[in-house]
N, C-alpha and C positions, 0 to 999 in steps of 0.2 A: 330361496336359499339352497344349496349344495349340497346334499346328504350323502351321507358315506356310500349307498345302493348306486347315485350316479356317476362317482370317482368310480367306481370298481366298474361300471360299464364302460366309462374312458379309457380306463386305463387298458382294459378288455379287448375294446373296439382298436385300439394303437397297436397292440400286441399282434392282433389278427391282420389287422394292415400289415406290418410289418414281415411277416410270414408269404402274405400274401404277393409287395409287391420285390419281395425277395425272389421269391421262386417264378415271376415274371420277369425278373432283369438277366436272369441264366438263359432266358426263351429269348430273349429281345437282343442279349450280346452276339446270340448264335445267328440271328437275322440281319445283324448289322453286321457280321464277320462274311457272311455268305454275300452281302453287297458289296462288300471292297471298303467296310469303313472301318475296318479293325484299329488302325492307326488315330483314327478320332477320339484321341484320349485325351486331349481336355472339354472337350462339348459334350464325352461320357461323365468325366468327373463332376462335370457341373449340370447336368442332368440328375442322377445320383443325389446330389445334395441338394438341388431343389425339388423332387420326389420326399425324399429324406425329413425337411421340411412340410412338405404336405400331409404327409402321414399324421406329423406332431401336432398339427394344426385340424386336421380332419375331425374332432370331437365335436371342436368349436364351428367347425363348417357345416357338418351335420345338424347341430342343436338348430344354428342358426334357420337353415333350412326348415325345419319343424316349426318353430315360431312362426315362421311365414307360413307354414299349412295351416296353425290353428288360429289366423289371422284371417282367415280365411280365402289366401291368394289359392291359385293353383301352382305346386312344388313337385321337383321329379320325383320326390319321396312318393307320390301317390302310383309310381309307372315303375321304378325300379327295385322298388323292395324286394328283398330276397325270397321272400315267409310268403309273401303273395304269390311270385314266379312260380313259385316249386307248389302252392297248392295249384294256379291256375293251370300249369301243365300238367299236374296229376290229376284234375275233372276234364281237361281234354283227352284223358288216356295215355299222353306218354307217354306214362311206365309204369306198371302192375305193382300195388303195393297195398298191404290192410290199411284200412285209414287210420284205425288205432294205432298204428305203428306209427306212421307217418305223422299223427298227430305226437307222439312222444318224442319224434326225429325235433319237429318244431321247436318242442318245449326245451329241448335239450339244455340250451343257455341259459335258460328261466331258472329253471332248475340248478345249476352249477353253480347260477348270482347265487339262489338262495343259498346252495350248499358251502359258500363262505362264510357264511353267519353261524354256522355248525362250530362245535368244539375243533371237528377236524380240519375244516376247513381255516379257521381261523389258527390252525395250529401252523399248517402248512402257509398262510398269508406270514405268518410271524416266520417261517422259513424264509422267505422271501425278502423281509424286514432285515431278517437278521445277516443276508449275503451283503443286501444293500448296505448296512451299515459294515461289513468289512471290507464292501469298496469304497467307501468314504473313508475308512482309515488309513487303507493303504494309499488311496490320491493324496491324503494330507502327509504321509508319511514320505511320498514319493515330492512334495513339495517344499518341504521342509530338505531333505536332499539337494535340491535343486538349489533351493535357497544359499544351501552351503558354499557349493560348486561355485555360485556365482558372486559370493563373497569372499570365497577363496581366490577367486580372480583377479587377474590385470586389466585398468581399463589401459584400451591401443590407443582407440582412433574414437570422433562422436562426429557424426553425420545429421544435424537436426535431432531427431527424435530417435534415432537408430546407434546403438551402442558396440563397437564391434571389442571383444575381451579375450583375453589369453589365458589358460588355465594351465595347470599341470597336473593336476588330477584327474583329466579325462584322454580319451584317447580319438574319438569318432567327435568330429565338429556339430554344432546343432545351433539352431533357433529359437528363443521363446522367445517371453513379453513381460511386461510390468503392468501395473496401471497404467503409466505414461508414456513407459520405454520401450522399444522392441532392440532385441538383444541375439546378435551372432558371438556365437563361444566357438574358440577355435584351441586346440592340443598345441601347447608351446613348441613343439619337435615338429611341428607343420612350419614352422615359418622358415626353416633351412630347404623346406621345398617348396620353390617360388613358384613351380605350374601346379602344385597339387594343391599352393596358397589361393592361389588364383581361381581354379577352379572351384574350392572350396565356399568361397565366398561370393563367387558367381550363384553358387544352387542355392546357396541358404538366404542369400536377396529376392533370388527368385520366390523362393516360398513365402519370406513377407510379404512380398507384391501380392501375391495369388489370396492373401489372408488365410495360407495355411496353419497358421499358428492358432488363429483364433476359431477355427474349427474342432483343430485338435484339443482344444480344452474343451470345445462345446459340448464334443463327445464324452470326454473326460468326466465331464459334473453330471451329465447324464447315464452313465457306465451304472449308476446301483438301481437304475428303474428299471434296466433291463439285462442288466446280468447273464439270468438265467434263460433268456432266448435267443436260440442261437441264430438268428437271421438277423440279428443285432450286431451280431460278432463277425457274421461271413461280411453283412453292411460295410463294416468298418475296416474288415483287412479288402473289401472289395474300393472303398476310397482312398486308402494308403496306397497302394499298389498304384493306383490312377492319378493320386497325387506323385508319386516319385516318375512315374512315367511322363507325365504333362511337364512338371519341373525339367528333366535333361532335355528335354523336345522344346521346350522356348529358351534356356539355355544354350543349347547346341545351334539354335537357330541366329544366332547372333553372329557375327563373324568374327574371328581371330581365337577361337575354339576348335583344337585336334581332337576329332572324334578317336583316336589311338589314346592320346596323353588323356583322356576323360577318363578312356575306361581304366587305364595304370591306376588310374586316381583313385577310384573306386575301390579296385583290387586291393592297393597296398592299405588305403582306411580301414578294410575290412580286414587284413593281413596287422595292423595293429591294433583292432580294438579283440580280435582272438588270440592276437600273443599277451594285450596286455589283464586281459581276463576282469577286468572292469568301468565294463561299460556301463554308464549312469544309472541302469535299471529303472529311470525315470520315463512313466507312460505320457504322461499328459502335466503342463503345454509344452512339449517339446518335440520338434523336429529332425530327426538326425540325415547326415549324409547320405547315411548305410545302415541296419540292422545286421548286429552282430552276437545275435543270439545262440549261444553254444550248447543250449539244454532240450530244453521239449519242445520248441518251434525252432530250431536251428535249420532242418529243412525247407520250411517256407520261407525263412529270409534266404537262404540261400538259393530257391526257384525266385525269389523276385530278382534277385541281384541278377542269376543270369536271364530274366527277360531284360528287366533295364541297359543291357548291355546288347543284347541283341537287338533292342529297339533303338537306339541309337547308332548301333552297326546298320541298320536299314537304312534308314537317314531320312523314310519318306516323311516330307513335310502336310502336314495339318493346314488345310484353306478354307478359312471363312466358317472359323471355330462358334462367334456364337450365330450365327446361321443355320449350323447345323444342332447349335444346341436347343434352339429354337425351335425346330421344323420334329427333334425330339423327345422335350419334353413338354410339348402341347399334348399329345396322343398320351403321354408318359402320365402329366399332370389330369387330365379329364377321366381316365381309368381309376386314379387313385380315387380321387374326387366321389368316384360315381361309385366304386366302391363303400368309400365311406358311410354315405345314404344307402347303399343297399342293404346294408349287413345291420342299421337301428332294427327295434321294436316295432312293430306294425301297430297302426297307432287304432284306429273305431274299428269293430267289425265290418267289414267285405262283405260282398255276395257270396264271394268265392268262400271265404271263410266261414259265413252261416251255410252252404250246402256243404262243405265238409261234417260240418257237425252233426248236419241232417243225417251224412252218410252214417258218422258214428256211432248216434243213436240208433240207425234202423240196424246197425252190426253187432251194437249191443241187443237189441229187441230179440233178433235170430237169437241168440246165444242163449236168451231166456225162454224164451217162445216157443221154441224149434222155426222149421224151414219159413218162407217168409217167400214173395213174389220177389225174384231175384232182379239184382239192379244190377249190370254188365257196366262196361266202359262204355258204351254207345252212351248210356242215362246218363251218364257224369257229365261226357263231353258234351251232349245236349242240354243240360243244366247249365254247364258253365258257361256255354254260347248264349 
């Protein structure tokens, strides 16, 4: 059975994946920028999300893993544990450190599970609790909006299972879904402009195809697990960005599309969803054309809008997208992985771990004792070997 000590190592171990392989994807964009593959924005975006996925999955890939040790196979959890590495390099000398310290660095984690079951702690989990449930109100809030919009609506046209609807309460065209339906909403004042109609519904097809829609809610029902971590947040403005980029780049790839009348298109969407001063304020499932944010992020939609525009003034085409999605996120995939197993609980006592303790005790002995026959790093790393 489940106890609440292993939910909060879960949830623990995601958080720190998260962080971790966040601040690996800013190292890995700069290497693939420096190779000439800057333009590989959809083999990025879908790397990104199958990473994204691994992460989520990593508790159960871990556990799994562990069952297989106390099963008694041999698992890489016995070679890559982290708690091991860092004592084995410190009895080969590595790096100079009291072992009682280093024995405290260990416990760190240990310590921090317990200190959740504290008043404070649990005051501060209930901080947490309590964001989570004001992003659950605001997605339902922001659904129930949606709802409206789209019952305020004209149906146009129905394509199988695709619904395309005319509004006049909005002003920026967008994308969702139903249970059954997937749904483009288009500003009634778009249909007197037959290339910006056009193109309009060229991008927002595009993103059903790609099952951008259904990502964008994924994240959505996910938003109050992780709220409060920002590599959650950089994640997902780092997948919108590579979605709207991926979107005009197989768009534009099509023929009888003027990469000039694209970007007008863009320009004037964005020119009426700031003059009309409201835009859907709806985060999730929705897809729009443009972000026309005129408040506290108003500057990053407006840096994404002019990359989207410069990346499509480039024009260079993307070849042999999941090949290269492929060839990136195996190395992408097997790091997270391997992290995940690194970063559990070290499960029997080590060698390495009982001559630690050895050291600590003979560090406490000194302290009570006085001087003692000194043990250097030579003894350590002769120990540990």
């Amino acid at each position: 059975m489940i106890n609440a000590s292993t939910l909060l190592d879960a949830y623990v171990d995601v958080n720190l994946l998260l962080l971790l392989v966040c601040a690996l994807w800013f190292v890995f964009s700069r290497v693939l920028d420096r190779l000439g593959l800057a333009h590989a924005v959809t083999a990025r975006l879908r790397m990104l999300r199958s990473v994204f996925v691994a992460v989520l999955l990593a508790p159960a890939f871990a556990a799994l893993i562990v069952m297989i040790g106390r099963a008694g196979y041999p698992h890489p959890a016995q070679t890559v544990n982290l708690t091991d590495f860092i004592v084995a390099q410190y009895l080969q000398g590595r790096f100079a450190m009291n072992a009682s310290a280093l024995e405290e660095v260990l416990k760190l984690r240990s310590r921090l599970a317990d200190a959740a079951f504290t008043p404070a702690g649990q005051a501060l989990l209930g901080l947490v609790a309590a964001g989570g449930v004001a992003c659950l109100l605001r997605l339902g809030w922001s659904l129930f909006r949606l709802r409206r919009i789209l019952a305020e609506s004209h149906l146009w046209r129905r394509f199988g299972r695709v619904e395309l609807r005319v509004s006049d309460t909005i002003s920026v065209p967008f994308s969702t879904r139903g249970l059954r339906r997937r749904i483009v909403v288009l500003p009634s004042a778009m249909l007197e402009r037959g290339a910006d109609l056009r193109i309009a519904l060229a991008h927002e097809l595009q993103h059903l195809r790609q099952g951008d829609v259904e990502w964008e809610l994924a994240l959505g029902l996910i938003r109050p697990l992780f709220w409060w971590n920002p590599a959650f947040h950089i994640w997902r403005q780092q997948v919108e960005e590579l979605r709207e980029l991926s979107c005009d780049r197989q768009v534009l790839a099509r023929r009888g599309y003027d990469v000039a009348a694209y970007c007008d298109c863009l320009l004037r969407v964005c020119q009426d969803g700031l003059r009309a001063r409201r835009f859907m304020a709806v985060e999730a499932p929705v897809v729009a054309l443009v972000r026309t944010e005129n408040r506290l992020f108003g500057g990053r939609s407006a840096a994404l809008l002019k990359r989207r525009m410069l990346s499509v003034i480039e024009g260079r085409a993307e070849r042999h997208p999941r090949l290269v999605f492929a060839i990136l996120s195996l190395p992408a995939l097997a790091v997270t992985l391997t992290a995940a197993v690194a970063i559990q609980k070290p499960g029997d006592w080590s060698q390495d771990r009982i001559m630690l303790s050895t050291i600590i005790n003979l560090e406490r002995l000194q302290a009570v004792n006085g001087p003692v026959p000194s043990f250097g790093a030579p003894i350590y790393a002769a120990a540990g070997n």
